[in-house]
C-alpha positions in Angstrom: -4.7 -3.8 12.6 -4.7 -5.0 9.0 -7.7 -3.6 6.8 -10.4 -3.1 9.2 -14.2 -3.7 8.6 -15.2 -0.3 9.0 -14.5 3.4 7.2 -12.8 4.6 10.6 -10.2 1.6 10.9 -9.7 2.0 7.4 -8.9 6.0 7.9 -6.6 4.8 10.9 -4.8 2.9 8.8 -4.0 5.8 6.2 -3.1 8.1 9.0 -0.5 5.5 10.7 1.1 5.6 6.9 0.8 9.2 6.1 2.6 9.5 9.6 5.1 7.5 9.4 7.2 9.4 6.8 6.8 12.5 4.2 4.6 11.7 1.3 8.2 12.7 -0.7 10.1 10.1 1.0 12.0 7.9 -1.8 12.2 4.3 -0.6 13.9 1.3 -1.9 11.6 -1.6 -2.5 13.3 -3.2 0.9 12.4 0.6 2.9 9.2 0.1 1.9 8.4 -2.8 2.8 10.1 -2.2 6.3 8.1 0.9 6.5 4.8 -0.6 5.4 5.6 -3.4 8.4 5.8 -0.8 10.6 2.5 0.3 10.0 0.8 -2.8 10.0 -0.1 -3.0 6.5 2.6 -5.8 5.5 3.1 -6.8 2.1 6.4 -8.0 1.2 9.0 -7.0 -1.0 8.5 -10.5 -3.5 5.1 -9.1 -3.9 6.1 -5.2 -4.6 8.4 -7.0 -7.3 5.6 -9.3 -8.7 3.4 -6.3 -8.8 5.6 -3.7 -10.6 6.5 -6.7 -12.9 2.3 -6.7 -13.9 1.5 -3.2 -13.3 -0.4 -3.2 -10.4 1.5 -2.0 -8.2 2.3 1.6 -6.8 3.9 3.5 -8.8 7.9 3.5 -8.9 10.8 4.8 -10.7 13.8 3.2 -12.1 17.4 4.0 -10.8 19.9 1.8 -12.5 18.8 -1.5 -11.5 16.7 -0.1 -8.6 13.0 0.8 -8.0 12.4 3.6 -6.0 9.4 4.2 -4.7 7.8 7.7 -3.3 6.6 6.9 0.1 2.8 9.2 -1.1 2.6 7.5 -3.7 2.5 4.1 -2.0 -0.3 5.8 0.5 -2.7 6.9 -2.4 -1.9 3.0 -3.5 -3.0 1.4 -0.6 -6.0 3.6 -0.3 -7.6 2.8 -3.3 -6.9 -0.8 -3.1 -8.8 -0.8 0.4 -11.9 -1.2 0.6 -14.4 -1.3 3.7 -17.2 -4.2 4.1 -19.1 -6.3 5.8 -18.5 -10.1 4.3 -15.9 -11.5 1.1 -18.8 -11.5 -0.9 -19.6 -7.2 -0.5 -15.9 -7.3 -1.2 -15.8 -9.1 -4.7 -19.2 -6.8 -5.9 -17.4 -3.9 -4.7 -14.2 -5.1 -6.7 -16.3 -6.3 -10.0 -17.5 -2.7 -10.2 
């Protein structure tokens, strides 16, 4: 069950994350990925890399030469970067706005 095409499926998908783990769960960028697997919203830990790298990512913090990551903060994340519609095209408008 990746993003779904409706506002329950997409609230399904919060909850499975937001019970998975405590929002104040610190992650590595490997835990999180696993974690995020685990709850069917993949994205891999190139891409978390890439993404903090540009600045649109969730938000992390530095340890040394490792990014954490706070498990809530990766929720709120992928929340706002879903969004529920009915073809690619609602998406883009929805995405332009």
């Amino acid at each position: 069950m990746l993003l779904g095409n409706s506002k329950n499926e997409l609230s399904a998908i919060i909850a499975a994350l937001e019970a998975l783990l405590s929002r104040d769960t610190i992650l590595s960028r490997r835990q999180l990925a696993e974690k995020s697997e685990q709850a069917n919203v993949p994205v891999a830990e190139s891409s978390l890399a890439t993404m903090a790298s540009r600045g649109s990512g969730p938000k992390f913090t530095k340890y040394g030469n490792r990014s954490l990551y706070r498990w809530g903060d990766y929720v709120d994340w992928v929340a706002s970067k879903s969004t529920v519609a009915r073809s690619t095209s609602e998406h883009r408008a929805k995405a332009a706005t």
